[in-house]
N, C-alpha and C positions, 0 to 999 in steps of 0.2 A: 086467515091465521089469527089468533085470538092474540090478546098484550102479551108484552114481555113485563114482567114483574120481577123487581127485582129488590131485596130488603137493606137498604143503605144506611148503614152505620150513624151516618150524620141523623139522619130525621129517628132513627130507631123505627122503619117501618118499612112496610113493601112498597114500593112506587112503579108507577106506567114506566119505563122507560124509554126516552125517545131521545137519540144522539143531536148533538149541538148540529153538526152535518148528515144527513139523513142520507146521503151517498159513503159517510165513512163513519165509521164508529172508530173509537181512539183511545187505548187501554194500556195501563202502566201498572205492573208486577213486580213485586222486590221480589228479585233474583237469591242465590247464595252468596254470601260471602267465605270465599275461597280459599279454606286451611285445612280442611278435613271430607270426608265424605257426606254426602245430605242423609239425614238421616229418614226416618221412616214421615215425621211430621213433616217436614219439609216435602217429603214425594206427595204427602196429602194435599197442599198447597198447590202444588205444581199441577196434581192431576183437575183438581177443582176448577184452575182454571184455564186447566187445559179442554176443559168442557164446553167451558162460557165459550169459551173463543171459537168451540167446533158449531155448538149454538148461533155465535153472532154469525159467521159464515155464511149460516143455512137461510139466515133472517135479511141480513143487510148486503147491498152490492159489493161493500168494501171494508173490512176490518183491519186496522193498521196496531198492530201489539207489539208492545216493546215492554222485556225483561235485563233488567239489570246484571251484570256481575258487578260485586262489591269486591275489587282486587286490593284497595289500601286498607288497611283495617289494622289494630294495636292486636288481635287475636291474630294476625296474618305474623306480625311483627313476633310476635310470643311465640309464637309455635319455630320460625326461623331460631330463634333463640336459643331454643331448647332444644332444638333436633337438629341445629347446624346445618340444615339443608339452606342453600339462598332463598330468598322469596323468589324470586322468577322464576324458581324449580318447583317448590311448592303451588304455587298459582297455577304455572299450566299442568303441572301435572292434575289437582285439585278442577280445573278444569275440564281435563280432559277424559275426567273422571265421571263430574255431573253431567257433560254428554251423552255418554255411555250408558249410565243409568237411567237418563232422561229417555232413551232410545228405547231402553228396553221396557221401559212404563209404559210403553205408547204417546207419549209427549208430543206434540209437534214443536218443531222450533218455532218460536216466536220470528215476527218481522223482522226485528233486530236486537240487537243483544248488546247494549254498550258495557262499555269496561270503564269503571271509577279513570283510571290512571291517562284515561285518552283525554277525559275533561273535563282537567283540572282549568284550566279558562271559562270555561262556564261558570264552573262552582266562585271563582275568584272574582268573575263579571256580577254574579249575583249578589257576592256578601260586600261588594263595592257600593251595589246599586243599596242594600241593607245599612250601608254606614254614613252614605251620606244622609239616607232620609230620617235617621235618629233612631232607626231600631237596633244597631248591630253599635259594640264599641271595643278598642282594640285595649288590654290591658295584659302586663308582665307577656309581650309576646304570643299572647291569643287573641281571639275576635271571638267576640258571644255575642249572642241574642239575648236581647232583652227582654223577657216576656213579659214584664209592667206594661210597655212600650203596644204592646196588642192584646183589648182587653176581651177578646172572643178568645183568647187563649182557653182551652178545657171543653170548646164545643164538642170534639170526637168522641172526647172521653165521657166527657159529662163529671168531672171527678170534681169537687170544689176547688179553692186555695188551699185551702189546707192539705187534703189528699195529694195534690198537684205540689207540693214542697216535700210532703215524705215520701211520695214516691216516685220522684223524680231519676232516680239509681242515676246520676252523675253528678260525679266529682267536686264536693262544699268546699272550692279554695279561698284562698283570703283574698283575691281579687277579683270577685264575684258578686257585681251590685248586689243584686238577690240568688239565694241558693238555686232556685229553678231556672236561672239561666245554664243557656245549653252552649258549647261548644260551636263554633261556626271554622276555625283553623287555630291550629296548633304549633307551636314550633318543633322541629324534628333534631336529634342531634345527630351530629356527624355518620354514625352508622344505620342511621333509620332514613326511608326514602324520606324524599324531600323533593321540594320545586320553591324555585323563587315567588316571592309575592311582593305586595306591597310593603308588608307587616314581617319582611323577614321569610328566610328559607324554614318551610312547614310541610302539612301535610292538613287533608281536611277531616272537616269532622265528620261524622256519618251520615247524620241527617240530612243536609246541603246537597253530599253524592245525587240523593233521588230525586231531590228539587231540580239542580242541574241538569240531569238526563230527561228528565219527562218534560222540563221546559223544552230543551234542546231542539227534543223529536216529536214532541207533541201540543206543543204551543202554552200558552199562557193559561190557560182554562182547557179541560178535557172529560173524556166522557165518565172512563171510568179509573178507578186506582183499587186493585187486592191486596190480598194477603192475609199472616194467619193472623188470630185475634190478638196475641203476645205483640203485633207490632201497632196496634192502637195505638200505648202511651208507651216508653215518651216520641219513639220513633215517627209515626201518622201525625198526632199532634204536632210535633218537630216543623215538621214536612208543611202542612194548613198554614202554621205562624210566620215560615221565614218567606214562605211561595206569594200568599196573600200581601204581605208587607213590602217583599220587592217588585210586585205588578197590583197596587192599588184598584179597587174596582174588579178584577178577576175571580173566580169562583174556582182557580185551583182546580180539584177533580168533582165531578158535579155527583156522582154515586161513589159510596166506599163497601168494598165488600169485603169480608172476613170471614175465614172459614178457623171454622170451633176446634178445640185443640184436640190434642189423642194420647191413648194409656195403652199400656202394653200390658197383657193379662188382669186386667181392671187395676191397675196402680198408674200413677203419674211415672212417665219415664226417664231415668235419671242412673247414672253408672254409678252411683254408691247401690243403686237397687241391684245393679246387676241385671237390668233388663232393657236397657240403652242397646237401639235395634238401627243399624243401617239400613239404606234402600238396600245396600248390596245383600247385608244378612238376608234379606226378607227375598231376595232375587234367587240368593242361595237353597232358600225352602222351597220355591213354589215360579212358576213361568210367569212372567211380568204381567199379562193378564189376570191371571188370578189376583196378583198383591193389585193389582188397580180396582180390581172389580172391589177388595174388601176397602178399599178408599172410599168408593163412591155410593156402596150402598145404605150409608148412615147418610141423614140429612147433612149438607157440608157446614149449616151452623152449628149441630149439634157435635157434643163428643164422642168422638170414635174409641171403641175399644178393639185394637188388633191384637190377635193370637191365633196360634195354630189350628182353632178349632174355627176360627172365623175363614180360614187360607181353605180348610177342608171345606166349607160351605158352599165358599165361591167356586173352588173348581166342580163341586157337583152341580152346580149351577152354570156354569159353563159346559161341563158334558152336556146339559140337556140340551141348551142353545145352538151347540153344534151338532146331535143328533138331530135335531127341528132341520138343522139346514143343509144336512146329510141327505134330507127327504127332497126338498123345497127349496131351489133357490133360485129359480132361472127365470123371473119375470122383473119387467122395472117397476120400479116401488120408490116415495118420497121418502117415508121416513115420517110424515107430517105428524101421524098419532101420538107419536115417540116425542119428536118435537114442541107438543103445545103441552103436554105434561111439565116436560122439563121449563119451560117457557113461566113454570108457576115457581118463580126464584130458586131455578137447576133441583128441582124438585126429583131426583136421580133415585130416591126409594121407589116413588110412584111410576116414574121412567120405566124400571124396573118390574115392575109388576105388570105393566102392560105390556113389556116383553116376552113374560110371562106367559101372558094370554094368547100372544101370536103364537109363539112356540105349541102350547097346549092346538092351537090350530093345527099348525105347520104339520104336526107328528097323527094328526089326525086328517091330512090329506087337501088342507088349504093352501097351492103352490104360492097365492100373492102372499099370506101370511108368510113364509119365509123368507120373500123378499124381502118383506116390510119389516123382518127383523134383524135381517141383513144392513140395509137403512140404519134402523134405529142403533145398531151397533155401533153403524160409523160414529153416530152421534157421542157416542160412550169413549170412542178408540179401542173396545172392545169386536172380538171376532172380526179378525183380521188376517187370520189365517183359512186355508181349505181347513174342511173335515178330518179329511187325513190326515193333513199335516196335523194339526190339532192332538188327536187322538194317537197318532205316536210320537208325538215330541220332537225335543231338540237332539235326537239323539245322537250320536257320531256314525259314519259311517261303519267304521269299524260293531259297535253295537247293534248296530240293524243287522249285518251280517251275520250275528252270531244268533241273534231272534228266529232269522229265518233257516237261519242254517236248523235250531231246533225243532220248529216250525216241520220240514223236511224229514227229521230223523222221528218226528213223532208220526208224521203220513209210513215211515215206512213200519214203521212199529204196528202201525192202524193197520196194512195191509197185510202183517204176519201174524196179526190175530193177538198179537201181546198189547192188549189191553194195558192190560197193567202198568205197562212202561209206557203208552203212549199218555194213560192220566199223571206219569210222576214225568211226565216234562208239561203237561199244562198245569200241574200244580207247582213245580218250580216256575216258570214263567209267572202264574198268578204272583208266587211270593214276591216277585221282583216287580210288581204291576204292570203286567201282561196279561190283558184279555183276550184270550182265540174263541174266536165268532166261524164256528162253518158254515159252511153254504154253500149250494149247486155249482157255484165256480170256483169251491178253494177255500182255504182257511183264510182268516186275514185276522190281524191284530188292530190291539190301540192301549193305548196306557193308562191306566184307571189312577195313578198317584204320579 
């Protein structure tokens, strides 16, 4: 099996990768934070490295992945505000929500999934170990980070002093040695969560949350750390300065990976545009495969442009993969060719293209080609369903019966020679995307939209 290659933020380049533990690989994902539904960027993220992770599997004896929920959050706090729901309603319902979604993307769950609110002792054991050693200091009832105090502050980003002060987007208070210090706890009032601390009943700041958990679950130094490029600065750098500073000598996550932002019909997406896309919207157009396939077929550093026309592409592109395996699918296959593509930093166009080529096989009478695209699918979380199921959908019961029931009234139509009514039920069917395919044993369908 040829390297794994993979392009880490920190060095700005592609690197061999090889885990600290060559029995485990150990990988840490900012999760959502829990007020609203994930939007369509978000499922981009998710699916990216929902990839990696199908990748490390196929490569390593052991992958151990941990994604976050972010359940304390001032957006969490805002949204209760103004909608009068509790947060504990919000949260799990917001939960139980990115489940759902995450299910129907093809997602795997990660190994484990911590929640901010379970440890809060972590993040407080951290910003202790941060105050005694001169990086963290407690002022008007906060605790911040000092980022004088660590002068590798701006390696993620690469941004100077100066960029790293304008563009710090938090809070210039007046008791704030320097503007670029960042929040480590808060105090909370009376109707906003809270937990005891040292420093007074609070809540923590954001950044600390991911420091805590991927300490927690994945020790002092780890393999890998994602996410999308928007959490580079100040969030990733956040994370580098306080992690570094409370385990001296640690390297923190030794690769950082980020995947490239996304536009909705070539515009930046934003609800004054009016083009602000849930996963759910996108679940609503088109079968979770399809909106994953139009995720994964732009390079995952590059930007993704999703739209309707891109949703049509992939499901023609999936019709062809599951006609390929409608032919071909019954022999064991690795998956390996599919594999050492992606192996060139989840290189998932080219992935793609050699799927491609199986399929071009598969339909031209190459059984192990089907297999092998069968395989490489897994790899994707792609084609996971039979053929048939595939090709007729999710439909309800209730709707199949009324297909076939047409299906019937057009054989009987065929056998009393009325032509004519047996083509205005397969052109009503067409209109609703119903393809009838005859053949020696019978009509049969599949859904073209």
């Amino acid at each position: 099996m040829s390297d794994l290659l993979l392009h880490n933020s920190l060095s700005r380049g592609k690197e061999r990768f090889e885990p600290a533990d060559p029995g485990c690989v150990r990988m840490y994902v900012c999760g959502p934070t829990v007020y609203d539904l994930a939007h369509i960027g978000n499922a981009r993220a998710m699916a990216v490295f929902d990839v990696l992770y199908r990748m490390l599997r196929a490569r390593f004896p052991r992958v151990f992945y941990v994604r976050n929920i972010t359940d304390v959050d001032d957006k969490i706090n805002e949204r209760a505000r103004t909608s009068g729901e509790p947060i504990a309603s919000i949260t799990a319902r917001t939960i139980a929500d990115f489940h759902a979604d995450m299910a129907a993307l093809g997602c795997l769950p990660p190994d484990i999934e911590p929640r901010a609110t379970a440890h809060i002792p972590d993040m407080i054991a951290l910003i202790e170990r941060l105050m005694a050693s001169g990086h963290a200091y407690a002022a008007s009832g906060h605790v911040l980070f000092a980022v004088g105090s660590f002068p590798a502050y701006g390696m993620l980003s690469g941004y100077s002093a100066e960029e790293l002060q304008a563009g710090a987007r938090v809070e210039v208070a007046p008791f704030k040695r320097h503007p670029g210090d960042f929040v480590l706890w808060k105090p909370s009032t009376p109707d906003m969560p809270g937990w005891d601390s040292p420093w007074g009943r609070g809540r923590p700041g954001w950044h600390i949350e991911c420091s805590a958990m991927s300490w927690r679950y994945l020790g002092e130094t780890f393999d890998i750390h994602g996410g999308g490029r928007d959490l580079i600065f100040p969030h990733h750098e956040n994370e580098i300065a306080q992690s570094c500073c409370a385990f001296p000598g640690s390297g923190f996550a030794r690769v950082w990976l980020h995947n490239g932002m996304l536009r909705v019909n070539g515009e930046k997406m934003s609800k004054s545009l009016g083009n602000f896309l849930t996963l759910r919207d996108a679940l609503a157009r088109a079968p979770g495969e399809v909106v994953r396939l139009v995720l994964l077929r732009t390079h995952y550093r590059a930007e993704l442009d999703f739209s309707d026309l891109a949703l049509g592409e992939a499901r023609r592109e999936l019709d062809r993969f599951y006609r390929a395996l409608e032919r071909h699918d019954d022999v064991q296959a690795s998956g390996d060719a599919i594999l050492r593509t992606l192996c060139d930093d989840i290189n998932t166009p080219g992935a793609l293209a050699a799927m491609h080529g199986l399929a071009d096989a598969a339909l031209a009478g190459d059984r192990r080609a089907g297999s092998e695209l069968r395989a490489g699918g897994d790899l994707f979380g792609l084609l996971q369903q039979s053929p048939a199921a595939w090709f007729r959908g999710a439909s309800g019961s209730d709707d199949v019966g009324a297909i076939n029931a047409a299906i019937a009234e057009r054989r009987q139509a065929r056998e009393a020679r009325n032509f004519a009514r047996a083509d205005q039920i397969r052109a009503a069917l067409a209109g609703r995307g119903i393809l009838l395919e005859d053949g020696p044993a019978g009509t049969t369908w599949r859904r073209t939209s």
